[in-house]
C-alpha positions in Angstrom: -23.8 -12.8 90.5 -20.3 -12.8 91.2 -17.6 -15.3 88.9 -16.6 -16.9 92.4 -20.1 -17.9 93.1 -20.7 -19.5 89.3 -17.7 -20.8 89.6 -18.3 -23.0 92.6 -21.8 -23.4 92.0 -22.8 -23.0 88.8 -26.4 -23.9 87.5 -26.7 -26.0 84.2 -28.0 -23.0 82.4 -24.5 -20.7 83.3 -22.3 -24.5 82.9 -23.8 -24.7 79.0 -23.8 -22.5 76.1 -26.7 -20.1 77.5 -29.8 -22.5 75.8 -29.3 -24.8 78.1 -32.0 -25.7 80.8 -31.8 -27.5 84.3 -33.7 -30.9 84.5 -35.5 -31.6 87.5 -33.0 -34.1 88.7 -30.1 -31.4 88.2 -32.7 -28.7 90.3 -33.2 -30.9 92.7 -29.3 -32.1 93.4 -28.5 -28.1 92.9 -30.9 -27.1 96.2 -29.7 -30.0 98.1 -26.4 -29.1 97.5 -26.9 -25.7 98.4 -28.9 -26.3 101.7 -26.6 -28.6 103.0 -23.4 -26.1 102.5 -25.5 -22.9 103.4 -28.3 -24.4 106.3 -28.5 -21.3 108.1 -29.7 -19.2 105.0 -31.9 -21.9 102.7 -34.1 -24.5 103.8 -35.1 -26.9 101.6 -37.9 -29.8 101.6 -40.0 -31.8 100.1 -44.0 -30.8 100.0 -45.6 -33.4 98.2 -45.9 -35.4 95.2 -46.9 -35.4 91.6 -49.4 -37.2 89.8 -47.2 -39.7 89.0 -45.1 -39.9 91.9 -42.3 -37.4 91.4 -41.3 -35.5 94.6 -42.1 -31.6 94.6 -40.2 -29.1 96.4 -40.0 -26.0 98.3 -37.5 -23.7 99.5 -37.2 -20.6 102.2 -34.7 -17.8 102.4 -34.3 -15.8 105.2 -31.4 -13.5 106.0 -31.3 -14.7 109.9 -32.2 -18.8 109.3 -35.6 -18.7 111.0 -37.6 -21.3 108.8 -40.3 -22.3 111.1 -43.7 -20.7 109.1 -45.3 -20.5 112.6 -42.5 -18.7 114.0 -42.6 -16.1 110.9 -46.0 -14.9 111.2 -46.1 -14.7 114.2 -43.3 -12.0 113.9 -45.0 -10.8 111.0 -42.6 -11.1 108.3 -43.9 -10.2 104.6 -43.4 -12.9 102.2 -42.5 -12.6 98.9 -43.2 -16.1 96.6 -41.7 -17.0 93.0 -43.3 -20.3 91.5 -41.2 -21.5 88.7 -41.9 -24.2 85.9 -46.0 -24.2 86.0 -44.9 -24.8 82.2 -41.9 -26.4 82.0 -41.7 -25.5 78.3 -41.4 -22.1 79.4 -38.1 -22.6 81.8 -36.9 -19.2 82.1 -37.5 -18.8 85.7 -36.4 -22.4 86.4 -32.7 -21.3 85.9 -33.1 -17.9 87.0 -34.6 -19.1 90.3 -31.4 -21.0 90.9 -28.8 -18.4 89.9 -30.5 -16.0 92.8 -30.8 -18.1 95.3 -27.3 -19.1 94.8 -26.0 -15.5 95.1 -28.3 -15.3 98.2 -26.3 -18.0 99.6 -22.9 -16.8 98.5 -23.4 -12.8 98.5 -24.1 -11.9 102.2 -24.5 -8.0 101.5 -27.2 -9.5 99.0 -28.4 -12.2 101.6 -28.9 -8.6 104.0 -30.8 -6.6 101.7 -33.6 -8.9 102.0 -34.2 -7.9 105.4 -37.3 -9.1 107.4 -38.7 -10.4 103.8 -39.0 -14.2 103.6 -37.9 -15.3 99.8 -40.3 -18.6 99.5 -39.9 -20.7 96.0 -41.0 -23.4 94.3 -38.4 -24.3 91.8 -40.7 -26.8 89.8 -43.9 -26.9 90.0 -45.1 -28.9 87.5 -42.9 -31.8 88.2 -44.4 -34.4 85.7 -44.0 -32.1 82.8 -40.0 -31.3 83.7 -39.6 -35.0 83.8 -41.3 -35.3 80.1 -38.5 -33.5 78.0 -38.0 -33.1 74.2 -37.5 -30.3 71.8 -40.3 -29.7 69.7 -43.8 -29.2 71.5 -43.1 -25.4 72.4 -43.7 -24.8 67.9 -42.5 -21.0 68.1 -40.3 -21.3 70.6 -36.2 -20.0 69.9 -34.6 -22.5 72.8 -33.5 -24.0 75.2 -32.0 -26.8 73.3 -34.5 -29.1 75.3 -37.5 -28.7 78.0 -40.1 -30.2 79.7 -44.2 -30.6 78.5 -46.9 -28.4 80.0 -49.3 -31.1 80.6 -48.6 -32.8 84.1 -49.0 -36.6 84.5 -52.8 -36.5 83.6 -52.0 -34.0 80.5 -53.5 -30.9 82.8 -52.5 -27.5 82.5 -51.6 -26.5 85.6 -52.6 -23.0 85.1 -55.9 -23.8 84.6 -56.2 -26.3 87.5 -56.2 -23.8 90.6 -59.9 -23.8 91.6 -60.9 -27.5 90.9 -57.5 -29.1 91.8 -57.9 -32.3 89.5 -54.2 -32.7 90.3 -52.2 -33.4 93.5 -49.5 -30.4 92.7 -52.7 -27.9 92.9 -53.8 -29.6 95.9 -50.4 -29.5 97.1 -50.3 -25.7 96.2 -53.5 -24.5 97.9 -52.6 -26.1 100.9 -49.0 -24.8 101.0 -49.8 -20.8 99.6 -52.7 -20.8 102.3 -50.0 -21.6 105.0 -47.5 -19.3 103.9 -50.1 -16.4 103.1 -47.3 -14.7 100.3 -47.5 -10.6 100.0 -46.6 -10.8 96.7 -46.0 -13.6 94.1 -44.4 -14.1 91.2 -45.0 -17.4 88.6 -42.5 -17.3 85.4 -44.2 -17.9 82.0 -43.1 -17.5 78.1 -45.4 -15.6 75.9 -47.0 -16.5 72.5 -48.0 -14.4 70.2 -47.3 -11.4 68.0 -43.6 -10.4 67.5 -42.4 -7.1 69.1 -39.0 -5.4 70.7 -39.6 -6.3 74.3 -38.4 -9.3 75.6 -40.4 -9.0 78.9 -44.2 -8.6 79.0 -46.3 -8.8 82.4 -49.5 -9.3 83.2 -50.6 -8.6 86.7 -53.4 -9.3 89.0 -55.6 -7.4 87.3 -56.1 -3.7 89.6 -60.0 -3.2 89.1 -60.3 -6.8 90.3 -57.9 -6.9 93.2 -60.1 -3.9 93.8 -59.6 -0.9 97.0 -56.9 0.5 98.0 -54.9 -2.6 97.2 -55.7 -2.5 93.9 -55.2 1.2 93.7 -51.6 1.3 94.8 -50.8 -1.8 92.2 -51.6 0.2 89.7 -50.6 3.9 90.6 -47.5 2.8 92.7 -45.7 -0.5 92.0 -46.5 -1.3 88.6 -44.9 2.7 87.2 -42.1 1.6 90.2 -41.7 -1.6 88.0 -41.4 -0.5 84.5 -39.1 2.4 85.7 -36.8 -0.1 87.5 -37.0 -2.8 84.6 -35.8 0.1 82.1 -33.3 1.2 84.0 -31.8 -2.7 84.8 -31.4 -2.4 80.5 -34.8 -4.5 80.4 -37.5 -2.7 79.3 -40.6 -4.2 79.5 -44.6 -3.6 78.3 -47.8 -4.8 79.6 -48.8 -8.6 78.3 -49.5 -7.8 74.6 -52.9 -9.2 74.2 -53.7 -8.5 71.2 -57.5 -6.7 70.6 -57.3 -7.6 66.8 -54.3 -9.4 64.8 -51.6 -7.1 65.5 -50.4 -4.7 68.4 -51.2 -1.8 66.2 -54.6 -1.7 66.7 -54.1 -1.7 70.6 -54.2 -4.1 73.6 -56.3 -5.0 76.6 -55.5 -6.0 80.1 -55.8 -9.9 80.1 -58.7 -10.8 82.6 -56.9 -13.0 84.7 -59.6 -15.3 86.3 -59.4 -17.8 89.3 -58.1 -20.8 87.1 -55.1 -19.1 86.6 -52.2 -18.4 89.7 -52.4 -14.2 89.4 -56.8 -14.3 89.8 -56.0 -17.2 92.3 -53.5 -14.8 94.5 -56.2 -12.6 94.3 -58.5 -14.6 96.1 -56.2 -14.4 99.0 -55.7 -10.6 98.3 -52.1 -11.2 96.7 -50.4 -8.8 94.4 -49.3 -11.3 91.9 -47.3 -11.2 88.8 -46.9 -13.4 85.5 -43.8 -12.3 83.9 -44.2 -13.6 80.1 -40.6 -13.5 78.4 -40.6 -13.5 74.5 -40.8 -16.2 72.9 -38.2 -15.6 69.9 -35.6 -13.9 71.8 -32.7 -15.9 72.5 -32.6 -18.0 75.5 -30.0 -16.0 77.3 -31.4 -12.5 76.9 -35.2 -13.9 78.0 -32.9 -16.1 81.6 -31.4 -12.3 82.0 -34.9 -10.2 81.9 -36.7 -12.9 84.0 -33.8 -12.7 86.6 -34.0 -8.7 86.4 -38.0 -8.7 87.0 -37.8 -10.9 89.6 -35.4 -9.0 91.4 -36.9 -5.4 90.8 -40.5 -7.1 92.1 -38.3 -8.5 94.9 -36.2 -5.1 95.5 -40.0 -3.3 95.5 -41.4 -6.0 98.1 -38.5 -5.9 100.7 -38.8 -1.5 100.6 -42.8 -1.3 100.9 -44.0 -4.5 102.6 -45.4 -2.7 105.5 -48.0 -1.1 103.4 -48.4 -4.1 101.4 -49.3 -5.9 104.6 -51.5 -2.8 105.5 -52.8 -3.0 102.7 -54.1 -6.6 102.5 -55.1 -6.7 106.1 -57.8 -3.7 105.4 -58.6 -5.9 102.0 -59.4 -8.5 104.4 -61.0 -7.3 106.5 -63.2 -4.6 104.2 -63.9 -8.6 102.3 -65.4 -9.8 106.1 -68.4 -6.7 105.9 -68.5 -6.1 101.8 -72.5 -6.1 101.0 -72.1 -6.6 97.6 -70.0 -8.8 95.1 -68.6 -9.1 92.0 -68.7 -11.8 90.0 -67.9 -11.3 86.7 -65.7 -8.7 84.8 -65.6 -7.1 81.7 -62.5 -5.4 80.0 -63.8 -1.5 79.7 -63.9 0.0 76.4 -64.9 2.9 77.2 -61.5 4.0 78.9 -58.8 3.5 76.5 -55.4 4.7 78.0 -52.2 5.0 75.7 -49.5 3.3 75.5 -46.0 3.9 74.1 -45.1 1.0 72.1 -42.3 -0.8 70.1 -43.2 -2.9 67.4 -42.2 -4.4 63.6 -44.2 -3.5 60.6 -46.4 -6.3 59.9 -46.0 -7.7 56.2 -48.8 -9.5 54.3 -47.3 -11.8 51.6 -49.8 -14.6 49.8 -50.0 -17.7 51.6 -47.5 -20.7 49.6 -49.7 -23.6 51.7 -53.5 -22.1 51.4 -55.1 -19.3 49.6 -54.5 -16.7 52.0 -52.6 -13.9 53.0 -49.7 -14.9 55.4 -48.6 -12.7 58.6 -45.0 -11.8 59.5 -43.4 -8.9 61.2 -40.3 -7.7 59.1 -37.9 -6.7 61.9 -36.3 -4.3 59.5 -38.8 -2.4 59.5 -39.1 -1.3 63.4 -41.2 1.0 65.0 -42.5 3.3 67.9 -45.8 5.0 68.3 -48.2 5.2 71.1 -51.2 2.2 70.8 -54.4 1.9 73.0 -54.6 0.3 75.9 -57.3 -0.9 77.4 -56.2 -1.7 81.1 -59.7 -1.5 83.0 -62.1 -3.8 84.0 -65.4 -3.7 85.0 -68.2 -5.6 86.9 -70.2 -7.4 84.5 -72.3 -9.0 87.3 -72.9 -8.8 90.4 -75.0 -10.2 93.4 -76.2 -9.3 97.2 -73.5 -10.7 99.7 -75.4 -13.4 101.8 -75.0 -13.7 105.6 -73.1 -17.1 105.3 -73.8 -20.1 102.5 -74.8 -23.7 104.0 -72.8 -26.8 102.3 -74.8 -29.9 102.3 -72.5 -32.2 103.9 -72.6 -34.6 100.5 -70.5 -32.1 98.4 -67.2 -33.2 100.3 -65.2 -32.5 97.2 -66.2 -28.7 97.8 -66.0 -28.3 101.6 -62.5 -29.5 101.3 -61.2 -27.4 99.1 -62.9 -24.7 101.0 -60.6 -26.1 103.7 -57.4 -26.4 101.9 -57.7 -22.4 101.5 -58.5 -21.6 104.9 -61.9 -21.2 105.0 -63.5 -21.0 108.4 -66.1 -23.7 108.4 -68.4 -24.5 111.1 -69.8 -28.2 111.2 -73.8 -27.6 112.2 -74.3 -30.3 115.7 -78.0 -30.2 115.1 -80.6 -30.4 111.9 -81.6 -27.3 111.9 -84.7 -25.3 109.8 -83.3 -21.9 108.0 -86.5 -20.0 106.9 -85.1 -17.5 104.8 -82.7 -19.0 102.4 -81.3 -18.1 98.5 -82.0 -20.7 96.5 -81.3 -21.0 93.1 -82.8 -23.3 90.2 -80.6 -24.1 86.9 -82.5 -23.0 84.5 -79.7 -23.2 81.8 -75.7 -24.5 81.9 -74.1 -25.0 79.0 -71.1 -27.0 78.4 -68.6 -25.9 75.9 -68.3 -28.4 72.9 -65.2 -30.0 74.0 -63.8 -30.8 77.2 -61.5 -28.2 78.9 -58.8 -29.4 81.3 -60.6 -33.0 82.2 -64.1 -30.8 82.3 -67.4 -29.8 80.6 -67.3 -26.0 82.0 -70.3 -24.1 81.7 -69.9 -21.3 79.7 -73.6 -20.2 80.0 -75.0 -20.0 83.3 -79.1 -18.4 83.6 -80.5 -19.4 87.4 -83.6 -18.1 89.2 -83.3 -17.2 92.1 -85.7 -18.1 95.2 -86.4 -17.2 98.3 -87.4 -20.5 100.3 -86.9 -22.7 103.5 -84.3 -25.1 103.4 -84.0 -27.8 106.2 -80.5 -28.5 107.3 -78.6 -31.7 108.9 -76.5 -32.0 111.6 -73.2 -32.1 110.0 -74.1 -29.6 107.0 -71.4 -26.8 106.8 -71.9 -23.4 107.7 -70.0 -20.9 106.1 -69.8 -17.4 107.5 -69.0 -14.4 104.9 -67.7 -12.9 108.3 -64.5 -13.8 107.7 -60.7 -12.5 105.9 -61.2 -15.5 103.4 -64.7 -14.4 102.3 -64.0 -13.7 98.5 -62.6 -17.2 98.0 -66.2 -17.9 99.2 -68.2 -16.2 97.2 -66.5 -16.8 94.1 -66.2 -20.3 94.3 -69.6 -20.7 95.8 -71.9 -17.9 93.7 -72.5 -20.7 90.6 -72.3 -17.7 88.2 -68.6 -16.4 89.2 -65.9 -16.9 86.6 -64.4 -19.9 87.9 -67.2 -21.8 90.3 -67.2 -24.6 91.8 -70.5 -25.1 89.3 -69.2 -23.9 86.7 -66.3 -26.7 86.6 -69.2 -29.5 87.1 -69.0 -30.3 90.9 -72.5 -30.1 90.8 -73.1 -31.8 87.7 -75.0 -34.5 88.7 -78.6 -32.4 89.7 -78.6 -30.8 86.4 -80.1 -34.8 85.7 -83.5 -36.0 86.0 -83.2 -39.2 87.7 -87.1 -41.0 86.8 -88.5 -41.6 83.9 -91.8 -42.2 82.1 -93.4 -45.3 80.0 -95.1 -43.1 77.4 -98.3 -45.1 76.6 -98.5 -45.4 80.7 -98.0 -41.6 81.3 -100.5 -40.4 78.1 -103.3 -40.1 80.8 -101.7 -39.1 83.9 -100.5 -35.9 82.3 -104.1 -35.4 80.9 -105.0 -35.6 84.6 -102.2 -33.0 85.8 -103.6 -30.8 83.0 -106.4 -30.3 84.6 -104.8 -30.5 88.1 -102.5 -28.0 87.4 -103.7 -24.8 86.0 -100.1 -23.2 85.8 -98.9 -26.8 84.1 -102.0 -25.8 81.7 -101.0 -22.2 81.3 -97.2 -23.1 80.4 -98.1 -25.7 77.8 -100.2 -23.5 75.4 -97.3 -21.1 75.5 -95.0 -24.4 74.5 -96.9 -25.5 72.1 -97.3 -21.6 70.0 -93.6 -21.8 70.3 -92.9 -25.3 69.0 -95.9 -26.2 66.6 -92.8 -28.7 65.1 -92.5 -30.6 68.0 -96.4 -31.9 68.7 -95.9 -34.6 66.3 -93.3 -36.2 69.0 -94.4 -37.9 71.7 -91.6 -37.8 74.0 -91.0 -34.3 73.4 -95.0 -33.7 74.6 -94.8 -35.9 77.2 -91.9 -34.9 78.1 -92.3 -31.5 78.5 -95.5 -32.4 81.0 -93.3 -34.7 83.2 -90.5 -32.1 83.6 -93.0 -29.1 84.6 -95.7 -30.4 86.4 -95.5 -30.6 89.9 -96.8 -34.3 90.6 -93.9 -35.9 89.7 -91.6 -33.1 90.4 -87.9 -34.3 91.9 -87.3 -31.7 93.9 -83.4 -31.7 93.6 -83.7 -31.3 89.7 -81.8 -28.2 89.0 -81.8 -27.2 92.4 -77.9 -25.6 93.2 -77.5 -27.4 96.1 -75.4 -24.4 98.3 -77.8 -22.0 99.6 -77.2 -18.7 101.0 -78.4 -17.8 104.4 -79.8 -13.8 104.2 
């Protein structure tokens, strides 16, 4: 920045003692400001609302003033996106965000350099959580003086809430990155965790799971292109340290960064997205300066190779439109470990004066440099056949629209309509976790069987082609055992439950009848009873196992995933 452009317009952050923050009302009156003096380089609007009413924002930059989103891709201008305050706890980017686009405004040889590229940004996204500001929920955290929550207005965690949009800022931000399509994004976080020299960490969309050539030049080309730059700026950075035991000396692993969160979300849409994590005990100021400098050198890297990028995404797209077989699960590999120069402090074990345990603390006195392992690959963990298109009962609104809201091509069927060869799958186990997670009772144990059957379709019934750029979305929302499904977050909660039941001393000889009836009923019970000898003495478990397997009182929707997949 230049003194004559933080002079005129200086952000709260650069006005206070360097652990200062903006509030959202200060963001806000900063943009406006800024828009109104400078129209033909920032436009600025309003996109929606939060939870709790609270306006959310969004601004463009473009070196030659054309706003119109229509008008841009149709000239086929990249896009790079920075989304700010997904935790406003963590409000490094917040204040960065402001200071750049500021010396965009004000710098016109730095306004030039962006070229074709469109700068898009949300400078808050989690609006209700700015608005909620004290001091003491982030525990570890060295500044700012004061910040926002990272619960929103129904205490979500925004980075969890991509896939099931409980919240109107996810639905907001579905809608809004589907329009803009960005090339490359970057969303500003503050780590937690161990306590090491760098003040900037990253995580990336993880490479193996962006996947081609896409993925391939992340990790051979712009990532090394990254680090060099960051090092060279006078802000080195490191790879997210997530930690494979208690301290970085015993090595890392890439974090597996699933739909639920913004970088596996971008990679739905083949993105390249970043997560810069600052450090959470180095001053304010120095963690403002690194998140400026990587969001510049991602920027800088954007603007001189967005060609390929966009070459890059449209073959990822359209490779996604014929792929005959899908991940849907990942593993980190261990059986690849890379290595990894790194700077750390000596960990010091001193007896606990709360507990009878041994206390951890890294003695920053004590600093040091060695190479650690570093496991950055993933692999498939499990995958399945890709279908020719999946069929959404018309009921499950809640799912065809956020098929919608990401751009899905969905076709409504005009006439009931009998598909005779059809995947279906039965539950046959989903477990919840033992608490809720973010407003949910996620399934962190999925076993179906799969079936091959006929499935009669209504008029009005979706139809949803694989044949299409926005096919991953499909499949890992829709495939129930994906990371992050649509079942897996409990949209379909409702067949895993029987809806009849039984008067025991009523039902005692019917199931005697379907005993004999049934021969396979007959078969399967032996076998229950030499496994549970415990549970004869119980009526209702008896009984109950009868009524659930037999086929004369059989609810065919029991268990039965609803979406079926046309082969």
């Amino acid at each position: 920045m230049t003194a004559a452009s933080a002079t005129l317009y200086p952000t709260p952050f650069e006005a206070g003692n360097g652990n200062r923050t903006a509030t959202w009302a200060e963001c806000v009156a900063f943009y406006a400001q800024l828009a109104e003096r400078f129209p033909g380089v920032l436009q600025w609007r309003q996109i929606g609302v939060s939870d709790t009413g609270v306006p959310l924002h969004a601004g463009v930059v473009t070196a030659d003033g054309v706003f119109d989103r229509e008008a841009l891709r149709q000239q086929g201008r990249p896009v790079f996106f920075n989304n700010n305050g997904i935790h406003p706890g963590e409000p490094e980017g917040i204040d960065a965000c402001m200071a750049l686009v500021r010396d965009l405004c004000t710098q016109p040889a730095r306004l030039a350099a962006l070229g074709d590229t469109v700068f898009l940004f949300i400078p808050v996204y989690n609006v209700d959580g700015c608005v909620n500001r004290q001091s003491t929920s982030r525990v570890n955290q060295q500044g700012p003086e004061s910040f926002g929550f990272r619960g929103n207005g129904r205490h979500l965690d925004l980075n969890r809430d991509f896939i099931k949009c409980d919240s109107l800022a996810a639905q907001v931000f579905n809608r809004f990155f589907t329009a803009w399509d960005p090339d490359v994004m970057v969303d500003t976080h503050t780590s937690n965790g161990a306590d090491y020299a760098c003040t900037m960490t990253l995580i990336p969309t993880q490479p193996d799971k962006l996947g081609g050539a896409l993925g391939g030049f992340l990790r051979e080309r712009m990532l090394p292109a990254i680090y060099g730059d960051m090092a060279r700026r006078g802000w080195p950075a490191c790879p997210y340290v997530n930690l494979l035991a208690e301290t970085p000396d015993d090595g890392i692993e890439d974090f597996l960064d699933l739909p639920r969160f913004s970088t596996g979300y971008a990679a739905l849409h083949h993105t390249i997205g970043f997560m810069p994590e600052t450090h959470m005990l180095k001053p304010y100021a120095d963690r403002v300066a690194a998140m400026r400098t990587l969001v510049e050198v991602v920027l800088a890297f954007t603007v001189a190779h967005a060609p390929r990028i966009q070459e890059l995404r449209r073959d990822a797209r359209s490779a996604a439109a014929r792929q005959a077989r899908w991940p849907l699960t990942w593993l980190n590999d261990h059986s690849r470990p890379a290595s990894l120069r790194f700077k750390g402090y000596e960990a010091v074990r001193t007896p606990s004066r709360l507990g009878s345990y041994q206390r951890l603390a890294y003695d920053r006195n004590q600093p040091w440099e060695k190479d650690i392992v570093h496991f950055d690959r993933c692999v498939e963990d499990l995958a399945v056949a890709a279908p020719k298109a999946y069929l959404v009962p018309q009921a499950w609104r809640e799912v065809i629209e956020r098929l919608g809201w990401n751009g899905v091509a969905l076709r409504r069927l005009e006439a009931d309509r009998l598909f005779e060869a059809t995947r279906v799958y039965r539950v046959q186990e989903a477990t919840p976790r033992a608490n809720a997670y973010e407003g949910h009772m996620f399934h962190d144990r999925v076993v179906l069987s799969a079936h091959t059957e006929a499935f009669q379709a209504r008029a009005g019934d979706v139809w949803v082609s694989l044949d299409q750029p926005s096919a991953r979305y499909v499949v890992e929302t829709l495939e129930p055992e994906a990371h992050d499904s649509f079942f897996r977050w409990g949209f379909f909660n409702s067949v895993l439950e029987k809806k009849e039941a039984f008067s025991a001393y009523v039902f005692e000889d019917t199931a005697l009848q379907m005993l004999q009836d049934e021969p396979e009923l007959a078969r399967v019970f032996e076998q229950w009873k030499a496994a549970h000898p415990d549970r004869l003495s119980d009526p209702q478990a008896v009984l109950g196992f009868l009524f659930a397997h037999g086929k004369r009182h059989a609810e065919p929707e029991w268990r039965r995933y609803p979406v079926v997949a046309v082969m």
